[in-house]
N, C-alpha and C positions, 0 to 999 in steps of 0.2 A: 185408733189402736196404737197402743206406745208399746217400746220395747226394751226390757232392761236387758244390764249383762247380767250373766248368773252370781262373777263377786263383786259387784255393787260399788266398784269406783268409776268405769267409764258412764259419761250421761246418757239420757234416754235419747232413742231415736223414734222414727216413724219407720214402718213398714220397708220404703224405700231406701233409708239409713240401712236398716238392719239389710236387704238385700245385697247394695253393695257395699259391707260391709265384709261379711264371714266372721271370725274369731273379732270380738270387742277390743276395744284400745288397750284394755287391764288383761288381756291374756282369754276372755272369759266368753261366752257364749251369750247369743240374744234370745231372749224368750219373752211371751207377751207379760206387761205388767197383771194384768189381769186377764182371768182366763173366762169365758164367756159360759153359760152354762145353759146348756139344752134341756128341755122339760119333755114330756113323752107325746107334747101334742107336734112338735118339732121334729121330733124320733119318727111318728108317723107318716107326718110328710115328706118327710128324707127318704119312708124305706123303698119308696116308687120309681126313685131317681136312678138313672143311670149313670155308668162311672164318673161321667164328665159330667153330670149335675152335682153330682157328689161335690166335686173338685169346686165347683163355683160358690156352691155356696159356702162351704168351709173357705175358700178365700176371699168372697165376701164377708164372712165374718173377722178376716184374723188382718185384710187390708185396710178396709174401710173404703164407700163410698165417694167420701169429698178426697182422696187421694188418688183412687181410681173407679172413674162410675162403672156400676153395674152390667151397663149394655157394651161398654169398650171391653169389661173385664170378662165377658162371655164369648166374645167376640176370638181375645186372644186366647182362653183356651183350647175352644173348636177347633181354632189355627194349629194349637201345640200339637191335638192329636189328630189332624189331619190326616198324619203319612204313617197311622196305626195299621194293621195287617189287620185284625180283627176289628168286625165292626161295633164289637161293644167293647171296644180298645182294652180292658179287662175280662178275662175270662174264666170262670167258675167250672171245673171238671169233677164229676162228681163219681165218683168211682165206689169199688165193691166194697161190705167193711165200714161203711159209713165214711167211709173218704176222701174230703172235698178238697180241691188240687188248688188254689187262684192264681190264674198264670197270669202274671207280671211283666211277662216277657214278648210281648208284639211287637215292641217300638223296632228304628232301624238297628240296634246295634245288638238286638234278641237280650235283654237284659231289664230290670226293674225301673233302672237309673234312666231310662229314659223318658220315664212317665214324669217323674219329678223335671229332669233337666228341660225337657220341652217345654213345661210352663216357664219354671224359669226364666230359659234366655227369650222367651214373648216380653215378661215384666221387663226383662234388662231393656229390648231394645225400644221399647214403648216409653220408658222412663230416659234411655239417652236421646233417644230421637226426640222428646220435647226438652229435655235439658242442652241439646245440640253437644255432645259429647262424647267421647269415647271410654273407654277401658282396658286395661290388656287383664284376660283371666289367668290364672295360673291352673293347672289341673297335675292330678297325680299320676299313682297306678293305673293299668290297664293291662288288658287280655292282649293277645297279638293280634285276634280281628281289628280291634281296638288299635291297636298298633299301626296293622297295617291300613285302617280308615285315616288316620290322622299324616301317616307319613307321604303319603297319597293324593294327599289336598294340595292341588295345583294354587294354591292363593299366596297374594304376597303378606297379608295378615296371620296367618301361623305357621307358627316356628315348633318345630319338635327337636326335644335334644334325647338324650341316650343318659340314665347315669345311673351306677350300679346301687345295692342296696335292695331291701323287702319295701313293702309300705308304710312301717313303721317310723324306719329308717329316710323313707323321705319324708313326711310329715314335718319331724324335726326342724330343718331349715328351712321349712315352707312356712310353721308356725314364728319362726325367728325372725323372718323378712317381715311377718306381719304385723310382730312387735314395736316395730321401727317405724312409727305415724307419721313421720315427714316424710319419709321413702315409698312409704304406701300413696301417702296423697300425692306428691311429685309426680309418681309414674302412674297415676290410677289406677292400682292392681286390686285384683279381688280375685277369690277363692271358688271354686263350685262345689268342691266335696262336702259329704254331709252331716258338715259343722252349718252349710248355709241354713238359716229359720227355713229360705222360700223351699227348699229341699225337704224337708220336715215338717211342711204344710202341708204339699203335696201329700206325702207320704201318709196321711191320716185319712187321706179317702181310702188307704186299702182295708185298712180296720173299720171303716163302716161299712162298704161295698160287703166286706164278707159277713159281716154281721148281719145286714139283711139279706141275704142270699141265702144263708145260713139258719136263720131263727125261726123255727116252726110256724110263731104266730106272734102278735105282739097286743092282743087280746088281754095276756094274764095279767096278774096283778102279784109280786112285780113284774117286771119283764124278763123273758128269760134270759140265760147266760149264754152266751157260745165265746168257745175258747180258741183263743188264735194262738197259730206256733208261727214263731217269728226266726227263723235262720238268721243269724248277723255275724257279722265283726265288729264293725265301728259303729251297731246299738242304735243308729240314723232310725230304722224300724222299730225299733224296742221305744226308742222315746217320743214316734210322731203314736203307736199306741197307748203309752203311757198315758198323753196327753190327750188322747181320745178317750179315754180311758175315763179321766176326772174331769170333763166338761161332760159327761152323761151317758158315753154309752155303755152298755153294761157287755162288758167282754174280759174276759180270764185270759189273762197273756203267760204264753209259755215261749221262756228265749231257747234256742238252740243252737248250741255253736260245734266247733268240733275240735279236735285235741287242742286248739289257741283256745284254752278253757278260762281265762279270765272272769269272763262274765257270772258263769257257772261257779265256778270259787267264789267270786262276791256275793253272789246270791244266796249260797246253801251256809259258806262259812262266813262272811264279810271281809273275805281277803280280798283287797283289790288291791295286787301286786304282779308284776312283772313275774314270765319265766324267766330260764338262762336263756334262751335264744326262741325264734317263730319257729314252729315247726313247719315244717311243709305237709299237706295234706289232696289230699283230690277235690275237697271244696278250697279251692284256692285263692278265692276272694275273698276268705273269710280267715285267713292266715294274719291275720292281725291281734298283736298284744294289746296296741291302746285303745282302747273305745273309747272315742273322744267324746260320743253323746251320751256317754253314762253320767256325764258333767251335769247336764240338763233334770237327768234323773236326778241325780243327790239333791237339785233342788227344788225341785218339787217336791221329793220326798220332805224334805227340811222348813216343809212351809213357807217357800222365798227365803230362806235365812241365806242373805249374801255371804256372809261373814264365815260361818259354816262349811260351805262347798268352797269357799274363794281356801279355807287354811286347810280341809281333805286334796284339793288339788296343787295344791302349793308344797303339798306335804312330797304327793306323788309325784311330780314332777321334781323335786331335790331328792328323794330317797328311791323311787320306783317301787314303795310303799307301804301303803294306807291300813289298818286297821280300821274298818267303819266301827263309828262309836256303836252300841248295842241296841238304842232307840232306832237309831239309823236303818241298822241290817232289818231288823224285825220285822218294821214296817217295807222295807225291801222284799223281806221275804215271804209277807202276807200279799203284797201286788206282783209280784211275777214268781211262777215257778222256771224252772231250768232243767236241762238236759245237755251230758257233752256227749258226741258222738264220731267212732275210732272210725278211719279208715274201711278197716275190714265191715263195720255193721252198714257205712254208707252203701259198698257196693251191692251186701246182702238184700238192701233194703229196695235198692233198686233195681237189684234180681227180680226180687219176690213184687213187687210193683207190677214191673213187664209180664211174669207169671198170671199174674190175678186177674193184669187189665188189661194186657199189649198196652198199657202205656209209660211211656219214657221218660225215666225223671233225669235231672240234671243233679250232681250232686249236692250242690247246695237245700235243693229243694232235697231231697233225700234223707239227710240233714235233721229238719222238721218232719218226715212223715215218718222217719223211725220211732219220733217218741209217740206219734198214733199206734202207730202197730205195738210197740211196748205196751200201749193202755188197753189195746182191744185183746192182745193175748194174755193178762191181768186180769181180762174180763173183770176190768174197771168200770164206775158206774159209769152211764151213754150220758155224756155232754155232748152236741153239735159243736163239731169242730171242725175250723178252717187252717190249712196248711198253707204259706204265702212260699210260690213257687218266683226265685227271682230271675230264674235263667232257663235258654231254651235247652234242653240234652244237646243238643247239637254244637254247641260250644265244648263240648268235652268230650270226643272221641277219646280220650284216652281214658278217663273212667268208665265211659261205656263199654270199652275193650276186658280194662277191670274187673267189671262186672259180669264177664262173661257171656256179654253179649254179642256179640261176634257173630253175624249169619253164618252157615256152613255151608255156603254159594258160590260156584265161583263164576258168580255175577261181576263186572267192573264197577256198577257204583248203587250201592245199595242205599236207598233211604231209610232211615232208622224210626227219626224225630215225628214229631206231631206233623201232623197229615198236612194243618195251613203251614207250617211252615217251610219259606223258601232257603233249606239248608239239606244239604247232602253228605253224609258219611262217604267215602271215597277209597277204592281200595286200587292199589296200582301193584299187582306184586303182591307182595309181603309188608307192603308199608301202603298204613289208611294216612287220611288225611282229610281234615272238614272243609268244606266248601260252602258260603254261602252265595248261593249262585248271584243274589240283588249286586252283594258287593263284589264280589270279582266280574262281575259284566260289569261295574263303576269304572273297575279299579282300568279293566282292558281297556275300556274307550277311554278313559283320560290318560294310561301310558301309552296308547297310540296316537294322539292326541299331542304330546310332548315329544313323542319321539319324532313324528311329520315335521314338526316344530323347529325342533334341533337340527333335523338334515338340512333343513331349509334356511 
């Protein structure tokens, strides 16, 4: 399997190229030259697999064998989800309403990104351990758990620095570094956010996993539709379904974002421009203006036409933008619908959630299940539809607070979140505060640990 860039001046690479890779030498994104295409005798053997069958064979298809065989490459993804909470590492909630929840969020960091990142850095270190190698990664944004997981790490191999800005705003000189091809190869840096392909591979098991969990039967002739709602920012999900999308599986993609309405404008009108500034929001991961994997999209949509996407983003990038030509939007707008979604209906929605089900969304996922409830109170026609849940509630006590969901206990530490999870809402006083018990017992025994250390 080969891999172009999206504007069609850096050369092809292989799987492994495109891995440690990230953003292509010309500015542009790696996608497979050719896209494999599944038939429905293919569809039926897939719809048996569990998440991590899912994963293996969609990476056996998109690596290749003679690059990484089969039993090593099964091998290391078993390894990736190992230290999953749940034992079908993906999990499917199916709630009142026709409601199906896919929580995304087992891995250690309660987040999606972990499902992608674990395979991952398996490929990284299997690829530098027979290349006898190293790397230094660069990494963005993060949560404060996130924060305080990284700042925490007693190793003399990572370095965390502090610098102001959204994530928009760092991108920018993260993408500038990577322009600079002798600076990249000099220091061996590489990127993980989800501009990487292997990230974007990953990401296409969650659009089959809910497909078949999802799809009545696969009996009919054609197959039926189920529609996935996809919460984003930076479109990583929008474009590993796109691409599951057009290799054969039949799924109705609905983007959902929230006042960072970009997406949503490109979609309905073919604006793909910049606001004045990010807004802030309670889905705060999704506080992002550039969706860098909408790159990917344009070309697909454009039939590979490098030329095409390389002068839309060359465009956006000197003016902050784009008018999509009119072929362009069309066909944009016949493969995904869209929905943007305020603050005030996040929390509503995740009222009326916990009302319905006792179960606890996180805003993000919130996000996408508002535009379900908009359809079933439409008493719009029943498509089976999956909602991709990226995050656990428990990462955002302050939207849960929000939403008014607040026990009226005066209990000291209430659990709020899904029942497997090891996270606690926390009330000391008048001021709550989240606790994930895994990583603060991490965090205690290795600052006890350094502090022994130091007296000594």
């Amino acid at each position: 399997m080969w891999y172009v860039s999206t504007r069609g001046v850096a050369p092809r690479v292989n799987f492994e190229g495109a891995l440690f890779s990230g953003y292509a030498p010309d500015g542009g994104l790696f996608m497979p030259e050719e896209l494999p295409q599944l038939d429905r005798g293919t569809l039926c053997q897939w719809s048996t697999l569990s998440y991590p069958g899912l994963v293996k064979e969609l990476c056996a298809l998109f690596i290749g064998s003679e690059l990484l065989p089969k039993d090593e490459l099964n091998d290391l993804i078993d390894r990736a989800f190992s230290r999953f909470r749940h034992r079908e590492v993906v999990h499917l909630s199916r709630l009142r309403n026709g409601l199906n929840v896919l929580e995304l969020w087992h891995g250690v960091t309660y987040a999606f990104k972990d499902l992608s990142l674990s395979c991952t850095t398996q490929f990284l270190q299997y690829f530098l351990e027979k290349r006898e190698k190293h790397v230094t990664v660069v990494v963005g944004h993060c949560t404060k758990i996130q924060e305080l997981q990284m700042t925490t790490v007693l190793k003399q191999n990572v370095h965390v620095f502090g610098v102001e800005g959204n994530s928009d705003e760092l991108d920018e000189p993260i993408k500038t570094v990577f322009a600079d091809v002798a600076f990249v190869k000099k220091h061996n840096l590489m990127s993980l956010n989800s501009i990487n392909w292997s990230r974007v591979l990953v990401q296409m098991a969650h659009h089959f996993f809910a497909y078949f969990q999802c799809t009545p039967s696969l009996d009919t002739h054609p197959l039926p539709l189920v529609e996935v709602v996809v919460p984003t920012g930076a479109a990583g999900n929008l474009a590993a379904g796109y691409i599951a999308q057009k290799i054969g599986l039949p799924i109705r993609l609905v983007v959902a974002v929230n006042r960072n309405d970009i997406i949503h404008r490109t979609v309905q009108q073919g604006d793909f421009s910049l606001s004045e500034a990010v807004k802030s929001t309670l889905a705060s991961a999704m506080d992002i203006q550039v969706p860098y994997n909408m790159e990917r999209v344009f070309w697909l949509l454009s039939g590979s036409d490098s030329q095409v996407t390389r002068a839309l983003m060359e465009q956006f990038e000197r003016t902050q933008s784009v008018n999509l030509p009119k072929e362009l939007h069309s066909k944009l707008s016949e493969a995904v619908t869209s929905v943007s979604v305020s603050d005030e209906a996040i929390t509503q929605t995740m009222g009326r959630c916990w009302d319905e089900n006792q179960y606890l969304l996180c805003p993000h996922s919130a996000v996408a299940v508002n535009y379900h409830y908009q359809q079933i109170d439409r008493q719009q026609p029943s498509t089976p539809r999956c909602c991709l849940a990226p995050a656990s509630a428990a990462k955002f006590p302050e939207a849960v607070l929000a939403a008014g969901l607040t026990p009226e206990t005066p209990a000291e530490i209430v659990a709020l979140e899904h029942k497997e999870t090891r996270c606690t809402l926390m009330r000391r006083g008048d001021n709550w505060m989240l606790m994930l018990r895994d990583t603060i017992e991490d965090l205690s025994r290795q600052w006890r640990s350094h502090a022994l250390n130091t007296s000594q």
